[in-house]
Backbone as CSV, one residue per row, in Angstrom:
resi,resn,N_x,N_y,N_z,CA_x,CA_y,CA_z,C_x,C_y,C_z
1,UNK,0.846,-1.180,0.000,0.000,0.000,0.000,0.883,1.232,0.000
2,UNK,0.244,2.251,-1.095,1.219,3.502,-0.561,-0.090,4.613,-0.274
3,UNK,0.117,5.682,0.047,-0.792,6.540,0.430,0.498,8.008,-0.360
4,UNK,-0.274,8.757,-0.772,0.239,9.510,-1.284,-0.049,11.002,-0.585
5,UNK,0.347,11.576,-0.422,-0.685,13.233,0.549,-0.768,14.083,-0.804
6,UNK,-1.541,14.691,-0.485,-2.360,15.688,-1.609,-1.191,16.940,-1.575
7,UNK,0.080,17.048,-2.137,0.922,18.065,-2.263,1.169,18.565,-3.980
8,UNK,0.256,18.320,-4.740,0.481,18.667,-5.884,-0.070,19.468,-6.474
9,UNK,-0.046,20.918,-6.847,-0.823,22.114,-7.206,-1.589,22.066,-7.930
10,UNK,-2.469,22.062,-8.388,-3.626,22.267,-9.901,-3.113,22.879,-10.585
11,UNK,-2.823,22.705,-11.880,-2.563,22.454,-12.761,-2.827,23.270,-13.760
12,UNK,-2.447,24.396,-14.661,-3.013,24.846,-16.086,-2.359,24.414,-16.944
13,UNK,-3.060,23.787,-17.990,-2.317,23.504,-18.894,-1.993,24.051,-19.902
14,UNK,-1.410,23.824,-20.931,-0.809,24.166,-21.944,-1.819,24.781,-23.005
15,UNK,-1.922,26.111,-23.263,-3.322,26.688,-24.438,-3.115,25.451,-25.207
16,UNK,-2.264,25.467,-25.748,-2.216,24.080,-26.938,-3.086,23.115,-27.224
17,UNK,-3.591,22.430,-25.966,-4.289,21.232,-25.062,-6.052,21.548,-24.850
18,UNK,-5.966,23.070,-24.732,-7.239,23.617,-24.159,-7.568,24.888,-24.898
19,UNK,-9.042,24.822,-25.019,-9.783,26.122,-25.139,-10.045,26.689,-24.247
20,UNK,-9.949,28.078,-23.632,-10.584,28.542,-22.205,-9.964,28.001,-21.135
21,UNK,-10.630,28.319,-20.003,-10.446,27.919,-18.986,-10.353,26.793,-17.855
22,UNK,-8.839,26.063,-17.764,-9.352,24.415,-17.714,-8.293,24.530,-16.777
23,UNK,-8.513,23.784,-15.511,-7.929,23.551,-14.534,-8.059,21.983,-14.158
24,UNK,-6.451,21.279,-13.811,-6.295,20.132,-13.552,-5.615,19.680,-12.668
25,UNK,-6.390,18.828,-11.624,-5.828,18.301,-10.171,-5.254,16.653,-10.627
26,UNK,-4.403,16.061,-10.305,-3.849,14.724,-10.632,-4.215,13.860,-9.505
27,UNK,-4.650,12.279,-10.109,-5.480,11.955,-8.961,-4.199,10.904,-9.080
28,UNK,-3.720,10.020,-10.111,-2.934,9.215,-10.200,-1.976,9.650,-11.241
29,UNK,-0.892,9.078,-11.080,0.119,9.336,-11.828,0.632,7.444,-11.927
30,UNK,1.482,7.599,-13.656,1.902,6.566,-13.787,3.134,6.220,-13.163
31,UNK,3.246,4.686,-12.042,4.249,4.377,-11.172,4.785,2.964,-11.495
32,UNK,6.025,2.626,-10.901,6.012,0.763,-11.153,5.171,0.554,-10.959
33,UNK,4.542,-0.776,-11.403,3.428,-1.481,-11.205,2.337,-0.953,-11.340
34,UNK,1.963,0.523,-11.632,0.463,1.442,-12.630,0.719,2.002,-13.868
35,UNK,0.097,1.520,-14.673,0.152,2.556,-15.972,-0.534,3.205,-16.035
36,UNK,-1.333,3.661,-14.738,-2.838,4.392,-14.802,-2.304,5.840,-14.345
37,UNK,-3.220,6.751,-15.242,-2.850,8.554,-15.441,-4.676,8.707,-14.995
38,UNK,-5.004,9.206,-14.097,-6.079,10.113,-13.792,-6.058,11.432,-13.101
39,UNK,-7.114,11.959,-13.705,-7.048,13.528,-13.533,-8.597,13.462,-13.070
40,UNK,-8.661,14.637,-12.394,-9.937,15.451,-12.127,-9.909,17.089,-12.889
41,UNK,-10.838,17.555,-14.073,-10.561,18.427,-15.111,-11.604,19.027,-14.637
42,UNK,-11.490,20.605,-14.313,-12.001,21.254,-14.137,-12.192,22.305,-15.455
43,UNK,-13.996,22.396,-15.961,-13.752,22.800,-17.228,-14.717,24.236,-16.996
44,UNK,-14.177,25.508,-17.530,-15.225,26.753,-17.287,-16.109,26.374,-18.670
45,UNK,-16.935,27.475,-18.518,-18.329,27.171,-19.566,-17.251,27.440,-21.101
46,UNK,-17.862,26.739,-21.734,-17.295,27.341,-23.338,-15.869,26.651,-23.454
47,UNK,-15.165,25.985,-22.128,-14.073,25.650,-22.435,-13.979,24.139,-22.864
48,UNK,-13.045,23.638,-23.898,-12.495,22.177,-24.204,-11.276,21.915,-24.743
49,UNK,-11.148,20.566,-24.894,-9.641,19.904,-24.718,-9.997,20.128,-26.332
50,UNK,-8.960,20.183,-26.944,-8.327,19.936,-28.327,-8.686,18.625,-28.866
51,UNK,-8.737,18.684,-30.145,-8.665,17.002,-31.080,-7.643,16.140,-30.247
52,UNK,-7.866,14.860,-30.233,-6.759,14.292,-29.260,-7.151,13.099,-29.416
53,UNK,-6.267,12.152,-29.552,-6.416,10.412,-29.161,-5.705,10.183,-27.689
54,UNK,-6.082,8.595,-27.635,-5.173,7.735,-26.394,-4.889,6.524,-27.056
55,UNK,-3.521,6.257,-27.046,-2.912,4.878,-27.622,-3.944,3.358,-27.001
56,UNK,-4.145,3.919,-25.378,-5.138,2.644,-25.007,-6.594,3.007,-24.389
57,UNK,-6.831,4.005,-25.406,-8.332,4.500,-24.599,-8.382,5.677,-23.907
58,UNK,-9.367,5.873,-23.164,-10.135,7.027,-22.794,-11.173,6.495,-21.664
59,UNK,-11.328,6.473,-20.579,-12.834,6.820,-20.042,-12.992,8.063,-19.594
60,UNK,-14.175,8.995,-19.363,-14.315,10.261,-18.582,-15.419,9.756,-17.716
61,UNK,-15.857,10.550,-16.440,-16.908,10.083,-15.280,-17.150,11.503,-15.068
62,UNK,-18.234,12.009,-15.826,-18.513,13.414,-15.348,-19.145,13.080,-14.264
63,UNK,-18.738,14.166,-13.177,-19.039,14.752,-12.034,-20.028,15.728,-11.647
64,UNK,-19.959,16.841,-12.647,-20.657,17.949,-12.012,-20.958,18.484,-13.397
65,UNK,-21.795,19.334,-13.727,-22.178,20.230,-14.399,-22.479,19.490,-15.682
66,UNK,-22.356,20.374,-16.954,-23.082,19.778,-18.073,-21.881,19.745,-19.082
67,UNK,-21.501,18.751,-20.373,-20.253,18.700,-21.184,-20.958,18.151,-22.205
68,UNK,-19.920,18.612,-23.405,-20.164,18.060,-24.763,-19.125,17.353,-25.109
69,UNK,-19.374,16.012,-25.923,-18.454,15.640,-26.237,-18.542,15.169,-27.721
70,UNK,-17.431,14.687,-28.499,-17.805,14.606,-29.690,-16.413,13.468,-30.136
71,UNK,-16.448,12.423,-30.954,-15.762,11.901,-31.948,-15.587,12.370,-33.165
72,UNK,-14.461,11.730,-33.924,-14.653,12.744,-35.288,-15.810,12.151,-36.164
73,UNK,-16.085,13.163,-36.929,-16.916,12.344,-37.944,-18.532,11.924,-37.501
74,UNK,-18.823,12.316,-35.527,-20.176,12.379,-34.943,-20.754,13.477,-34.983
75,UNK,-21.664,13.045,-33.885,-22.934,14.226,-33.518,-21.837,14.552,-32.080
76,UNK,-22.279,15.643,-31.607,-21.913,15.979,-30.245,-22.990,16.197,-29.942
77,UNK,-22.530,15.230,-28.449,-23.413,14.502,-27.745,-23.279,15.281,-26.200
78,UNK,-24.330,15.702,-25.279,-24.336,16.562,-24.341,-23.823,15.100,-23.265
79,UNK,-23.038,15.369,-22.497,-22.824,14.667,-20.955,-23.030,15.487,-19.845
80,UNK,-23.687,14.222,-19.234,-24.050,15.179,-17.537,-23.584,14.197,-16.327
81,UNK,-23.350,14.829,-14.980,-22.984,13.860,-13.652,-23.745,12.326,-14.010
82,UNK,-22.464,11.544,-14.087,-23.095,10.308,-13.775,-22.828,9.162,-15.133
83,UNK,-22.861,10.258,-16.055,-22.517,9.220,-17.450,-20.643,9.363,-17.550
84,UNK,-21.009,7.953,-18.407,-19.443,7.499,-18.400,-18.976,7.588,-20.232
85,UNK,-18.181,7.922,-20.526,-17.697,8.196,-22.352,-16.459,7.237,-22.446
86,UNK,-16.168,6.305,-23.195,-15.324,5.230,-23.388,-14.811,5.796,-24.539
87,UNK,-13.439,6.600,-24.754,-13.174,6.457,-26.527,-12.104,5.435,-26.667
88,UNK,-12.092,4.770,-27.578,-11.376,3.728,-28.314,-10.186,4.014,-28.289
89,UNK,-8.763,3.439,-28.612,-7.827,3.716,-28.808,-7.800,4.086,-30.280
90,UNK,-6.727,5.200,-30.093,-6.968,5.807,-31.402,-8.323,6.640,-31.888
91,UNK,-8.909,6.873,-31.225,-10.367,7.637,-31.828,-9.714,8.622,-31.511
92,UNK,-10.387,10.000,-32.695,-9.979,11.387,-32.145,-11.469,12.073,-31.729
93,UNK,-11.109,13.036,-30.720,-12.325,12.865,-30.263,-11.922,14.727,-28.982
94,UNK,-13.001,15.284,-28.571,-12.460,16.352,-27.741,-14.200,16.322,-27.057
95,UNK,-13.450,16.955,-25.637,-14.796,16.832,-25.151,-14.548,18.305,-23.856
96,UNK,-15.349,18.377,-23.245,-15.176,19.724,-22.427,-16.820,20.386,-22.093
97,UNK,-16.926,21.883,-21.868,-18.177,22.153,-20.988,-18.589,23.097,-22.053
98,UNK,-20.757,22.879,-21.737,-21.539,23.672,-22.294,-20.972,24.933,-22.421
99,UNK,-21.686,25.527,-23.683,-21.164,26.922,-23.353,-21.577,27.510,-22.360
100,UNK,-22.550,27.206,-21.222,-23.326,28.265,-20.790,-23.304,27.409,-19.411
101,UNK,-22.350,26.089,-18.872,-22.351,25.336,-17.780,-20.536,24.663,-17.507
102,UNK,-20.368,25.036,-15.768,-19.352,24.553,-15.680,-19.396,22.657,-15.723
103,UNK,-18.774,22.133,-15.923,-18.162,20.594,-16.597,-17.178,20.146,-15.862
104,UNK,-17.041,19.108,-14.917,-16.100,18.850,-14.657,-15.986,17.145,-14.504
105,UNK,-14.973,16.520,-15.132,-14.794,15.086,-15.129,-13.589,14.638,-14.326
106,UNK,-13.436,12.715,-14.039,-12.167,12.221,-14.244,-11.585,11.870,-15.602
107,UNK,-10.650,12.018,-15.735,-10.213,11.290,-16.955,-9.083,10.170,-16.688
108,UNK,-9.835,9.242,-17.324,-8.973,7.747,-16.890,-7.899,7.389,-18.023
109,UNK,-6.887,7.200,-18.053,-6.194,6.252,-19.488,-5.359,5.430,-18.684
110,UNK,-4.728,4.637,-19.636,-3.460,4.406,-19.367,-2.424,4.550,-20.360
111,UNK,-0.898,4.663,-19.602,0.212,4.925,-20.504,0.370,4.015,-21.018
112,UNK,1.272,4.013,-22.576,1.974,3.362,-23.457,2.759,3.175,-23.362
113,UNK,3.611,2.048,-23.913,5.133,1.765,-23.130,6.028,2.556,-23.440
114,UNK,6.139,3.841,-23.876,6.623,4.988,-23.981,6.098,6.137,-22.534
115,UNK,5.214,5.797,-22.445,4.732,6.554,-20.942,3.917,7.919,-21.346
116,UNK,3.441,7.502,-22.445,2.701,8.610,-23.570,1.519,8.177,-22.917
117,UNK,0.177,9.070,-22.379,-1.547,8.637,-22.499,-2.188,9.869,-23.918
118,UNK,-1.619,10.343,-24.051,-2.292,10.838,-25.157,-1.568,12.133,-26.171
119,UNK,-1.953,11.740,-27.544,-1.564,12.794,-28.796,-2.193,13.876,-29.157
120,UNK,-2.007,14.679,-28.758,-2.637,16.248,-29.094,-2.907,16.738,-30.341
121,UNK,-4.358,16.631,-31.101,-4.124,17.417,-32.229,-4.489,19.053,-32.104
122,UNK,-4.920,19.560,-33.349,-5.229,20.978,-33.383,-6.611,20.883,-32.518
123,UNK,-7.279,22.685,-32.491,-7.430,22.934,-31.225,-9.135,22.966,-32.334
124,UNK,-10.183,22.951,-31.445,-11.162,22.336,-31.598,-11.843,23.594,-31.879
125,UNK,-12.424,24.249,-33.559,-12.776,25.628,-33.791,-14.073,25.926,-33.202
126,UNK,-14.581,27.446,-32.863,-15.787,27.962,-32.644,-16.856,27.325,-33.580
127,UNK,-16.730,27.399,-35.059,-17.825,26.477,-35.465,-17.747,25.109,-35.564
128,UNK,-16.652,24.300,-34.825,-17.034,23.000,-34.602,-17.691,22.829,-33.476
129,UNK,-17.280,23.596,-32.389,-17.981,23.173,-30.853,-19.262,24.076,-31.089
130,UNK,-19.890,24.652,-31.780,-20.808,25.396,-31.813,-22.104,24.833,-32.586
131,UNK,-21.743,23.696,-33.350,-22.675,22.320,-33.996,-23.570,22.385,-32.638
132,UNK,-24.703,22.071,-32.963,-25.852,21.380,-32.282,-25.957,20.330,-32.102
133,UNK,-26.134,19.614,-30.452,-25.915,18.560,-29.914,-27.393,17.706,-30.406
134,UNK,-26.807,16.654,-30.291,-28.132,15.490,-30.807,-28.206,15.049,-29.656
C-alpha cells in the first residue's frame, strides 16, 4: 500500500491542449506497477480539450455540471454527472463544458510503453464546438 498526501498544485495547462479555462488536479500518476494517469478536469463554460487520441483508450466520469463531447466524424453529444464516455484507442475525439455550464470530469487512461496517455491534435474551432448537440 502507498498513500500519497495531496501536495500537488492544480494544474493549467498548456493553451495548446485547451480552449478557455481548464484547470487540472492529478489523482494518479503513472508508477512501477500502474500505468494508470487520472485527472480530475475542471472545465469553465465554453471551455475544451483539443482534437486528441489515447494509444489505449479514454474513459471520462462526469461529475458535475453539463459537457459536450464529440468523436470525429459524430454528432456531439451533451454529458451530464453520472454518465461514463469510453473512446477507443486511437479515436480522435475532444470533449469539455456547455457553453453556458461549468463541466467537470475524471479522466482515466493508461500509458503506453513509452509513458505517452495521449496525442494532441489541433485545437477544436468555434464552429465546430458550436454544432448542435443530438
Amino acid at each position: 500500500m502507498q498513500i500519497t498526501r495531496s501536495s500537488v498544485a492544480t494544474m493549467i495547462p498548456p493553451g495548446e491542449w485547451f480552449t478557455g479555462a481548464v484547470f487540472v488536479d492529478t489523482i494518479a500518476a503513472p508508477s512501477e506497477g500502474s500505468r494508470l494517469s487520472a485527472h480530475n478536469v475542471h472545465f469553465a463554460p465554453g471551455a475544451r480539450a483539443a482534437w486528441h487520441t489515447h494509444p489505449n483508450g479514454q474513459t471520462i466520469y462526469i461529475t458535475e455540471g453539463v459537457g459536450l463531447a464529440q468523436r470525429r466524424g459524430g454528432p456531439i453529444e451533451v454529458i451530464r454527472p453520472g454518465d461514463r464516455v469510453f473512446f477507443e484507442p486511437g479515436e480522435e475525439h475532444w470533449h469539455g463544458a456547455a457553453p453556458d455550464r461549468f463541466m467537470v470530469h475524471v479522466a482515466m487512461a493508461e500509458v503506453d510503453d513509452e509513458g505517452n496517455s495521449v496525442a494532441w491534435g489541433e485545437p477544436v474551432t468555434d464552429e465546430e464546438y458550436g454544432q448542435q448537440p443530438e
